[in-house]
ROLUMBA-863461 format. One record per atom (N, C-alpha, C, O): residue in three letters; atom name; x, y, z. Coordinates in nm, 2 decimals, always signed. Example, Ala and Ser with C-alpha at 12.3 -4.5 7.8 and 13.67 -1.06 7.14 Angstrom:
2
{res: Ala, atom: N, c1: +1.32, c2: -0.57, c3: +0.78}
{res: Ala, atom: CA, c1: +1.23, c2: -0.45, c3: +0.78}
{res: Ala, atom: C, c1: +1.32, c2: -0.33, c3: +0.78}
{res: Ala, atom: O, c1: +1.42, c2: -0.33, c3: +0.85}
{res: Ser, atom: N, c1: +1.28, c2: -0.22, c3: +0.71}
{res: Ser, atom: CA, c1: +1.37, c2: -0.11, c3: +0.71}
{res: Ser, atom: C, c1: +1.29, c2: +0.00, c3: +0.79}
{res: Ser, atom: O, c1: +1.34, c2: +0.11, c3: +0.80}
This chain:
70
{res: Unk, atom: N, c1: +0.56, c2: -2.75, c3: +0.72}
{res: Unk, atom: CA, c1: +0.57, c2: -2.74, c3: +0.57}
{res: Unk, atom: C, c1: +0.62, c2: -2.60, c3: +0.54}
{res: Unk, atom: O, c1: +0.58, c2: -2.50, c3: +0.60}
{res: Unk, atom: N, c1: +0.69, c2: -2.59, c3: +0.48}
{res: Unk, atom: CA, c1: +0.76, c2: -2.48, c3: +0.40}
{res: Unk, atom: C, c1: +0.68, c2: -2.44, c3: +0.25}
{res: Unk, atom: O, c1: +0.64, c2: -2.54, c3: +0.19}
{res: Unk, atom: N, c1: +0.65, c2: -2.33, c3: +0.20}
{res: Unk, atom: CA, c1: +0.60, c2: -2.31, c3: +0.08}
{res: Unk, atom: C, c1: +0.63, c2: -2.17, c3: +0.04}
{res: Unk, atom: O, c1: +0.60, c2: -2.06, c3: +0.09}
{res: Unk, atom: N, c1: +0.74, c2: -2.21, c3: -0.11}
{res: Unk, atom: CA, c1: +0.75, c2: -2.10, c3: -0.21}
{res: Unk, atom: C, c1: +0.66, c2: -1.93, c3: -0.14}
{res: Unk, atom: O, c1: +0.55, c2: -1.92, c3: -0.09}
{res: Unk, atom: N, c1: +0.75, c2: -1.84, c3: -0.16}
{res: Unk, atom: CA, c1: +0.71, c2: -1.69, c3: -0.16}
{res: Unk, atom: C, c1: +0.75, c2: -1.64, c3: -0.28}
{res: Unk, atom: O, c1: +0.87, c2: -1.63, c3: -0.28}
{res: Unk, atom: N, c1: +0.68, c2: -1.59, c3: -0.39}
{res: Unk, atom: CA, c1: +0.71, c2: -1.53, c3: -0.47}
{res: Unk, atom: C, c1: +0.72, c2: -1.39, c3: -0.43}
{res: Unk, atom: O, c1: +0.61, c2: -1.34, c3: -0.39}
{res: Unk, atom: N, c1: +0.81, c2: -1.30, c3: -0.41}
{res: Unk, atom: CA, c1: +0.81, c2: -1.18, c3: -0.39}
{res: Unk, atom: C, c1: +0.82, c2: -1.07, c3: -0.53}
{res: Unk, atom: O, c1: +0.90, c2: -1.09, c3: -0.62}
{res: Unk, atom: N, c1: +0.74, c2: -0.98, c3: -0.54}
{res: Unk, atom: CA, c1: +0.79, c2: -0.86, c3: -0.67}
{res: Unk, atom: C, c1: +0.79, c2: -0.76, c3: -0.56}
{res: Unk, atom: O, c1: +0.73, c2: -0.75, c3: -0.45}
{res: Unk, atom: N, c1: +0.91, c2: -0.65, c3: -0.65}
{res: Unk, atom: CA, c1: +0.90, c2: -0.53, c3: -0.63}
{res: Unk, atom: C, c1: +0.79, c2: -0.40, c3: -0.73}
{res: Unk, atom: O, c1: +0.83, c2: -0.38, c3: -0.85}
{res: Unk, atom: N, c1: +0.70, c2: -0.35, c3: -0.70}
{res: Unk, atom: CA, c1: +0.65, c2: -0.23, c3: -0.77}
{res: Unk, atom: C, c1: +0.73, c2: -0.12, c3: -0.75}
{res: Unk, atom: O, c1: +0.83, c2: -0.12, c3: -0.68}
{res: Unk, atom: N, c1: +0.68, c2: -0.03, c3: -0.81}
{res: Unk, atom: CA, c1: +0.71, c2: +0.10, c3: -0.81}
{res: Unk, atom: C, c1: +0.69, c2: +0.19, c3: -0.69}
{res: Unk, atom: O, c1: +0.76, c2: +0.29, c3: -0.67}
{res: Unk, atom: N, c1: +0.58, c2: +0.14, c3: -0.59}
{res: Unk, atom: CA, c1: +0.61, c2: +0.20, c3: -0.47}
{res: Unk, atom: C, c1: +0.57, c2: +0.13, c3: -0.34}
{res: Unk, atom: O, c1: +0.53, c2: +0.20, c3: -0.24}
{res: Unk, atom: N, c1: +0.58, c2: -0.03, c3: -0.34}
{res: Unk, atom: CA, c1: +0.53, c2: -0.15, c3: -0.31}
{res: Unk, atom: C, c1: +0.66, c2: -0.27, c3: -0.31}
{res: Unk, atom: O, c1: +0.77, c2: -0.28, c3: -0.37}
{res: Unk, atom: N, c1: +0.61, c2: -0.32, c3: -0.24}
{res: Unk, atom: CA, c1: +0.64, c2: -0.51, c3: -0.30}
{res: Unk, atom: C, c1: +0.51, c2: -0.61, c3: -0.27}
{res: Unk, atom: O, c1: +0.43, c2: -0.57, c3: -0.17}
{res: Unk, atom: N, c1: +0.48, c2: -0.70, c3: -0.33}
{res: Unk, atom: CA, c1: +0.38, c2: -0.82, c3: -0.32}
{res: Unk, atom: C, c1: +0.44, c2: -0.93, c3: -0.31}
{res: Unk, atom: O, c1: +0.56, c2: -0.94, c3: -0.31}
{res: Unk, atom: N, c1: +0.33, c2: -1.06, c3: -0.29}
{res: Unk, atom: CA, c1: +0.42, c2: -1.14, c3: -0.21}
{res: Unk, atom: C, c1: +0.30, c2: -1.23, c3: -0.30}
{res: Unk, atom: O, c1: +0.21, c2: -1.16, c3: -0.34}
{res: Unk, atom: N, c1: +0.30, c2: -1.39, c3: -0.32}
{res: Unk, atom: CA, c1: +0.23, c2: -1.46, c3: -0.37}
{res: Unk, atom: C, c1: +0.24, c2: -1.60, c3: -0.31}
{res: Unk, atom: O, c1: +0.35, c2: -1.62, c3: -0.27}
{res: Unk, atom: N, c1: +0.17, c2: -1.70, c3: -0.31}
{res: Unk, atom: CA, c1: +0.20, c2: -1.81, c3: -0.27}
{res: Unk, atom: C, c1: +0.14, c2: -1.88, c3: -0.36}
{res: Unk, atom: O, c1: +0.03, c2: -1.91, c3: -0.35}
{res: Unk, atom: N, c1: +0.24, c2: -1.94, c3: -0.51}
{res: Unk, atom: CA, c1: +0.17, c2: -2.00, c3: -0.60}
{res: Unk, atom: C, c1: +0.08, c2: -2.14, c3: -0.52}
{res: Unk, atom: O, c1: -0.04, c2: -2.12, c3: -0.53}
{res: Unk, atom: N, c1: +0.13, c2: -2.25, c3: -0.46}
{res: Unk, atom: CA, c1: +0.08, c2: -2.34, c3: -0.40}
{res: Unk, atom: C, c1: -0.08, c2: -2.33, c3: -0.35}
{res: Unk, atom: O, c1: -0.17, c2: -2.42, c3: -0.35}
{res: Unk, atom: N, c1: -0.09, c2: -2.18, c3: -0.29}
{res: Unk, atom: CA, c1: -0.21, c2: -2.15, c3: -0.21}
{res: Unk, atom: C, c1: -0.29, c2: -2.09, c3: -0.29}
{res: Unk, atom: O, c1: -0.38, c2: -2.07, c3: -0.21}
{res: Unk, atom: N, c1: -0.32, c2: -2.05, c3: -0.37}
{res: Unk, atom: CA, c1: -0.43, c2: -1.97, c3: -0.45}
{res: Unk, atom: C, c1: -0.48, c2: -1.92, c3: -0.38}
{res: Unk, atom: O, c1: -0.54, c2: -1.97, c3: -0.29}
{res: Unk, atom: N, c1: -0.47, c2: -1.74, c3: -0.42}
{res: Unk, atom: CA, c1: -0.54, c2: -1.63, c3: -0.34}
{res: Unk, atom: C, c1: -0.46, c2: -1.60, c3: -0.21}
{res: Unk, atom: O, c1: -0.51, c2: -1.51, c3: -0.14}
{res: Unk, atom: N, c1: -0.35, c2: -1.65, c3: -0.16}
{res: Unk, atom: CA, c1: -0.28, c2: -1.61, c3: -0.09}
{res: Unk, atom: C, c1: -0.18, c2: -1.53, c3: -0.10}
{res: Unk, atom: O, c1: -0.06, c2: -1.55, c3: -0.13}
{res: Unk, atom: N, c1: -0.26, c2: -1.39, c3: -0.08}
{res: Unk, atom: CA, c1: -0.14, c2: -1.27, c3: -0.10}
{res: Unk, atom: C, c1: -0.12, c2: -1.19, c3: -0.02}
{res: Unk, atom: O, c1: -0.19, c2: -1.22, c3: +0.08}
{res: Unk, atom: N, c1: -0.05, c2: -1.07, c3: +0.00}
{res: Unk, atom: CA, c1: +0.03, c2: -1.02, c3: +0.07}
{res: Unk, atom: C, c1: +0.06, c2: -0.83, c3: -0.01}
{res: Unk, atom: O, c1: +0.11, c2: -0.85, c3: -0.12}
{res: Unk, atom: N, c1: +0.05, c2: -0.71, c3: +0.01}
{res: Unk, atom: CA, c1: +0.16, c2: -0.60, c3: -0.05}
{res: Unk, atom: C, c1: +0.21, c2: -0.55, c3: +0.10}
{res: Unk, atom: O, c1: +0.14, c2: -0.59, c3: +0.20}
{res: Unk, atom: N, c1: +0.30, c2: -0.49, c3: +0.10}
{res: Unk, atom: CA, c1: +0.36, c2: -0.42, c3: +0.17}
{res: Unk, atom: C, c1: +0.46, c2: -0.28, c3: +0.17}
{res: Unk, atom: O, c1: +0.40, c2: -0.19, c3: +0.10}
{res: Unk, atom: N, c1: +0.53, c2: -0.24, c3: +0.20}
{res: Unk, atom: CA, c1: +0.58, c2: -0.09, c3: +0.19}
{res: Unk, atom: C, c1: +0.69, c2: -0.12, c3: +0.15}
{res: Unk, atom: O, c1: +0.76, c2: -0.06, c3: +0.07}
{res: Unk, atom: N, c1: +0.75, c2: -0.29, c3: +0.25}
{res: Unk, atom: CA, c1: +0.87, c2: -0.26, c3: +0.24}
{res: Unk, atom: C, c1: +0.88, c2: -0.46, c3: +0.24}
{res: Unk, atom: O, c1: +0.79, c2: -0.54, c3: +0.26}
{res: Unk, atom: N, c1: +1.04, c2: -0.48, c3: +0.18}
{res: Unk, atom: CA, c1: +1.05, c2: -0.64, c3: +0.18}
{res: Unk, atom: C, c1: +1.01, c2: -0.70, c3: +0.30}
{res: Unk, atom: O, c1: +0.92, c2: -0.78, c3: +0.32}
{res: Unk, atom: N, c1: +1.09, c2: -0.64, c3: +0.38}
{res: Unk, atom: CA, c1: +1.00, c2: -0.69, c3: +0.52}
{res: Unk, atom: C, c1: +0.91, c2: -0.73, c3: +0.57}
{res: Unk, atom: O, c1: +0.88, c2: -0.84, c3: +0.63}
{res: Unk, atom: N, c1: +0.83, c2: -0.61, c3: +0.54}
{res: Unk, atom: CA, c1: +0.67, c2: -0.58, c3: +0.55}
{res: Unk, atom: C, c1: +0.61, c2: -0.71, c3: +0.53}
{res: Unk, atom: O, c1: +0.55, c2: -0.79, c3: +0.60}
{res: Unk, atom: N, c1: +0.66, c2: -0.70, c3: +0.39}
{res: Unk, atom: CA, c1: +0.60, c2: -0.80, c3: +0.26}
{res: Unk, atom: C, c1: +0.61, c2: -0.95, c3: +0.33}
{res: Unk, atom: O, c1: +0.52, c2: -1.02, c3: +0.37}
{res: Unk, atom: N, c1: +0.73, c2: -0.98, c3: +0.35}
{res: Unk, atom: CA, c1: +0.72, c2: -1.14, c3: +0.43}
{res: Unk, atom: C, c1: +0.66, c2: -1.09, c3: +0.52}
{res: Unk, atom: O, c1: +0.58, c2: -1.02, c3: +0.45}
{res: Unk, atom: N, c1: +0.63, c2: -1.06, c3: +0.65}
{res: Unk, atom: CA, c1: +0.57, c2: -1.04, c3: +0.77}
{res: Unk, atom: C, c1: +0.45, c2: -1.06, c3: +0.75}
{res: Unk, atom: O, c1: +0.39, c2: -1.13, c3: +0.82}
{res: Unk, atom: N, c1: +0.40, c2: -0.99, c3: +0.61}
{res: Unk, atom: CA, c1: +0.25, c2: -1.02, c3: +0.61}
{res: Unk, atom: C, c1: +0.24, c2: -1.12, c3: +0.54}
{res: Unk, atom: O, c1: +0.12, c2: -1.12, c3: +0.52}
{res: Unk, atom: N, c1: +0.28, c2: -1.23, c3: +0.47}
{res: Unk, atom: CA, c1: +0.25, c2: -1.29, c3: +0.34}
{res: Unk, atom: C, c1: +0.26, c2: -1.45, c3: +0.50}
{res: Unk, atom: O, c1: +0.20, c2: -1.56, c3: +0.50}
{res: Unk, atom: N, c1: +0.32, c2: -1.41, c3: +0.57}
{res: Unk, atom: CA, c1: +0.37, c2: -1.53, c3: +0.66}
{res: Unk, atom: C, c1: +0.22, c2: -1.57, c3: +0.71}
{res: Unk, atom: O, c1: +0.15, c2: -1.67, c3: +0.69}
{res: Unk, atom: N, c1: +0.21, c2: -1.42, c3: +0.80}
{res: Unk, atom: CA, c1: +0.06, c2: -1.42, c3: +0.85}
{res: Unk, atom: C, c1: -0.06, c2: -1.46, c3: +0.78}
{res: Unk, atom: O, c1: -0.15, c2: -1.52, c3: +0.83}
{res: Unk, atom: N, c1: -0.06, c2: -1.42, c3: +0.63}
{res: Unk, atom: CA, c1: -0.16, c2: -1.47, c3: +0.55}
{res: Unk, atom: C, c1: -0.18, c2: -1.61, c3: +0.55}
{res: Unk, atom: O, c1: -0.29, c2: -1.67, c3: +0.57}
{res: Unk, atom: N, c1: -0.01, c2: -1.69, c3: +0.52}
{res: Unk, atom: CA, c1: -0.08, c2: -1.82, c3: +0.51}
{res: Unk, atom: C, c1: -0.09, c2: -1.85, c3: +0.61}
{res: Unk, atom: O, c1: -0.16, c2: -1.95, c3: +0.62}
{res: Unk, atom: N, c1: -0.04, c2: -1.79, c3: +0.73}
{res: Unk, atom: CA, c1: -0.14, c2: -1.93, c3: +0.85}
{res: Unk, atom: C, c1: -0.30, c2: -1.91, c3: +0.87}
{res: Unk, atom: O, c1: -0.39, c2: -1.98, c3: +0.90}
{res: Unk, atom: N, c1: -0.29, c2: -1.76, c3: +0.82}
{res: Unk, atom: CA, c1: -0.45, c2: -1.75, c3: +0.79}
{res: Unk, atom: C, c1: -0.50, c2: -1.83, c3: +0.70}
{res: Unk, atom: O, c1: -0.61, c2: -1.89, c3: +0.73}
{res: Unk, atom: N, c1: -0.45, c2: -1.86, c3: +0.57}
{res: Unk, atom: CA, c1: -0.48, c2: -1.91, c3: +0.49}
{res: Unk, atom: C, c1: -0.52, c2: -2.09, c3: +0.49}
{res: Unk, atom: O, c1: -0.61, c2: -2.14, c3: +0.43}
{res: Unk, atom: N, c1: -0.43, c2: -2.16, c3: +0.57}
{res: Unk, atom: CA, c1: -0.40, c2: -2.27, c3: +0.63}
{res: Unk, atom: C, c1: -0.51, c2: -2.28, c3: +0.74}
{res: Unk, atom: O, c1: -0.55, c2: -2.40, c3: +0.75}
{res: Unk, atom: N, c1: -0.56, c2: -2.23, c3: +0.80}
{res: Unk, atom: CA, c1: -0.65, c2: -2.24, c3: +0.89}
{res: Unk, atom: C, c1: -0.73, c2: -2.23, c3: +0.86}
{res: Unk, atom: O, c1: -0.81, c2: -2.31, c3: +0.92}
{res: Unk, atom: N, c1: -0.78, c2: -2.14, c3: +0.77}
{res: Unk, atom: CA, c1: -0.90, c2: -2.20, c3: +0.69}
{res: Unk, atom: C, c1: -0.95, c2: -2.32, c3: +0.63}
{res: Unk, atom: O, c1: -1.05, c2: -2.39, c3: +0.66}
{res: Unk, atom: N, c1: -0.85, c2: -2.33, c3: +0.53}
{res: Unk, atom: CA, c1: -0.85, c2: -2.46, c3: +0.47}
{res: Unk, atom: C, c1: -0.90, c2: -2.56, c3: +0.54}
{res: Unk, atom: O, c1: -0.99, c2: -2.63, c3: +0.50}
{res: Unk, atom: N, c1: -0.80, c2: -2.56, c3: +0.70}
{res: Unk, atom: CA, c1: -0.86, c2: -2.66, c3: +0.80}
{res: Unk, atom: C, c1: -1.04, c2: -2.67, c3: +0.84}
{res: Unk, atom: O, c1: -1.10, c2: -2.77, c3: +0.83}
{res: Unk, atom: N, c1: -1.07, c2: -2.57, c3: +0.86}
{res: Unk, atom: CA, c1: -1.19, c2: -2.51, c3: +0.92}
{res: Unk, atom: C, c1: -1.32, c2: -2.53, c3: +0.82}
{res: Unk, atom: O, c1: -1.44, c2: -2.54, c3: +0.85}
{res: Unk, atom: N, c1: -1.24, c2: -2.55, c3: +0.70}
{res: Unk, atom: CA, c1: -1.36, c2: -2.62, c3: +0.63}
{res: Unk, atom: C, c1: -1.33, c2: -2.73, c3: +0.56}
{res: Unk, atom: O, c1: -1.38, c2: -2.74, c3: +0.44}
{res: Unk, atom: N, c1: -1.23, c2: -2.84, c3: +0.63}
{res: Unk, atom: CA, c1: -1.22, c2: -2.99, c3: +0.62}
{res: Unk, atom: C, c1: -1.14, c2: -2.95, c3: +0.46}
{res: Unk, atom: O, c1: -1.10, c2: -3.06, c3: +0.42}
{res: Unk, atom: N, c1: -1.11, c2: -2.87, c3: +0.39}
{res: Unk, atom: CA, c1: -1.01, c2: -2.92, c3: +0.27}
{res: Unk, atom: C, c1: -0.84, c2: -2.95, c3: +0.33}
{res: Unk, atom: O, c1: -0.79, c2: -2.87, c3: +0.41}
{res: Unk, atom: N, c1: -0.79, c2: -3.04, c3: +0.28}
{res: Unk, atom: CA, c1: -0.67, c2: -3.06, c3: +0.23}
{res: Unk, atom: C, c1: -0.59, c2: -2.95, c3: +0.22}
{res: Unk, atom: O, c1: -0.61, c2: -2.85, c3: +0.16}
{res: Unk, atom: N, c1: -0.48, c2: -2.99, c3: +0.29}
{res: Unk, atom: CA, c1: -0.35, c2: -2.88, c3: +0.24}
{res: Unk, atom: C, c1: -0.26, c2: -2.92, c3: +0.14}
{res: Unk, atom: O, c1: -0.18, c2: -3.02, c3: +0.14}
{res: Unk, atom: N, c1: -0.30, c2: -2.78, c3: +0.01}
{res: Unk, atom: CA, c1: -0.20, c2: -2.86, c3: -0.09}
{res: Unk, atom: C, c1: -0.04, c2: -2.91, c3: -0.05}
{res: Unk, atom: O, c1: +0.02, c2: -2.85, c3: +0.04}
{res: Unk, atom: N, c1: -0.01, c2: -2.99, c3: -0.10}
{res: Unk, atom: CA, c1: +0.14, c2: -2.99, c3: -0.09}
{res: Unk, atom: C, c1: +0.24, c2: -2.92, c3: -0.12}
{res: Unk, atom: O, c1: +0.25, c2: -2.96, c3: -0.24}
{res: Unk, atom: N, c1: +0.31, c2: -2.86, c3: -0.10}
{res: Unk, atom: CA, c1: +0.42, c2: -2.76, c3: -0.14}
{res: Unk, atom: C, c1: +0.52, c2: -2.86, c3: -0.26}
{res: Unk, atom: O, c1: +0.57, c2: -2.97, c3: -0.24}
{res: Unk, atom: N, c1: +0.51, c2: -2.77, c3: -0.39}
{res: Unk, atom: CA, c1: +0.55, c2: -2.83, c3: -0.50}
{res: Unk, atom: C, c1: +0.62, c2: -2.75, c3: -0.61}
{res: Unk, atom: O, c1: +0.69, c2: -2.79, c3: -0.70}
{res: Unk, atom: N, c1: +0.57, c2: -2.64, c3: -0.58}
{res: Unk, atom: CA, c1: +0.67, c2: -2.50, c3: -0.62}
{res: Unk, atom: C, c1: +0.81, c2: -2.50, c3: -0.63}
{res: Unk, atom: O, c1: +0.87, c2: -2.55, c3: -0.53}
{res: Unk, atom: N, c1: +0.88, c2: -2.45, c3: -0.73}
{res: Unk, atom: CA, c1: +1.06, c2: -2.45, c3: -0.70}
{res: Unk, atom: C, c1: +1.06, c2: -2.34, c3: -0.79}
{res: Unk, atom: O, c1: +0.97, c2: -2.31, c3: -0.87}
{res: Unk, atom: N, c1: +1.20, c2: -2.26, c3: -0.75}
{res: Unk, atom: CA, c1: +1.23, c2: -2.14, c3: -0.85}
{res: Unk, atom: C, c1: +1.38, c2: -2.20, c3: -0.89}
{res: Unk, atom: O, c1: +1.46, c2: -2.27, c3: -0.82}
{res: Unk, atom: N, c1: +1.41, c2: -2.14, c3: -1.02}
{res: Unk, atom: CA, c1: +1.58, c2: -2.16, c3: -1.04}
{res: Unk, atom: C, c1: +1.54, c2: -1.97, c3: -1.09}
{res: Unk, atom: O, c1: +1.45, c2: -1.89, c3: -1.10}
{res: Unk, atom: N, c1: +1.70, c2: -1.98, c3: -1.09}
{res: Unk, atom: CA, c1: +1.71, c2: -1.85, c3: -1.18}
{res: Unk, atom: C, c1: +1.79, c2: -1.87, c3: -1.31}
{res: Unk, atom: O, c1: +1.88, c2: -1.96, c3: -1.30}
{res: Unk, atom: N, c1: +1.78, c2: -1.80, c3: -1.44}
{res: Unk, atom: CA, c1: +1.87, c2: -1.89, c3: -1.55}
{res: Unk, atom: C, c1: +1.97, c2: -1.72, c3: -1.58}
{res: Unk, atom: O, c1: +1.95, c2: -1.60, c3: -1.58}
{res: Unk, atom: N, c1: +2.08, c2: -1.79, c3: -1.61}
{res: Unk, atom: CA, c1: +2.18, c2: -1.64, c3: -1.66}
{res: Unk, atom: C, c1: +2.15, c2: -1.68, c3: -1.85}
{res: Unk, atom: O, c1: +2.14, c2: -1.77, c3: -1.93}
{res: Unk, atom: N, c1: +2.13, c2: -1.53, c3: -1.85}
{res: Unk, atom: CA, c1: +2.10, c2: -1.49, c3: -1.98}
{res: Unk, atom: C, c1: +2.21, c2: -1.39, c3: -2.05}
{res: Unk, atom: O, c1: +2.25, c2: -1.30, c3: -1.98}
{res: Unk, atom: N, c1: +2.27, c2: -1.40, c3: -2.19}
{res: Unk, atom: CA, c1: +2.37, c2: -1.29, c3: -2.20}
{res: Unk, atom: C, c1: +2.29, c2: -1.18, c3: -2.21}
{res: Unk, atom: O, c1: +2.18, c2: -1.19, c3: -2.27}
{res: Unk, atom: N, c1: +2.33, c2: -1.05, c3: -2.16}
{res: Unk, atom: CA, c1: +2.26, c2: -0.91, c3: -2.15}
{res: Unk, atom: C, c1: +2.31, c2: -0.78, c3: -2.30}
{res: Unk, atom: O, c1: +2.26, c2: -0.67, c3: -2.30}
């Protein structure tokens, strides 16, 4: 399964989100960082899930981006 990463940048950070997973998050130093760890989270997060017999949501998340005049 594949599932959406919301990434932001902060001010001296990036974060990482997995709308699909609730509570699966991630910050880091650097973008990198940020996936590297947000990866790890969800198999942590997924194995939980398992471990206590819930369901894995289905991945149902989509991003577009829309052009706006500036």
């Amino acid at each position: 399964m594949k599932y959406m990463v919301v990434i932001e940048e902060g001010e001296e950070s990036f974060g990482a989100y997995v709308p699909d997973l609730p509570g699966c998050v991630a910050v880091g130093d650097t973008r990198e960082e940020v996936l590297s760890l947000i990866e790890e989270a969800i198999g942590l997060h997924v194995e939980m899930l398992r471990e206590e017999g819930i369901p894995l949501p289905p991945p149902h998340s989509a991003s577009e981006y829309v052009a706006v005049l500036a």
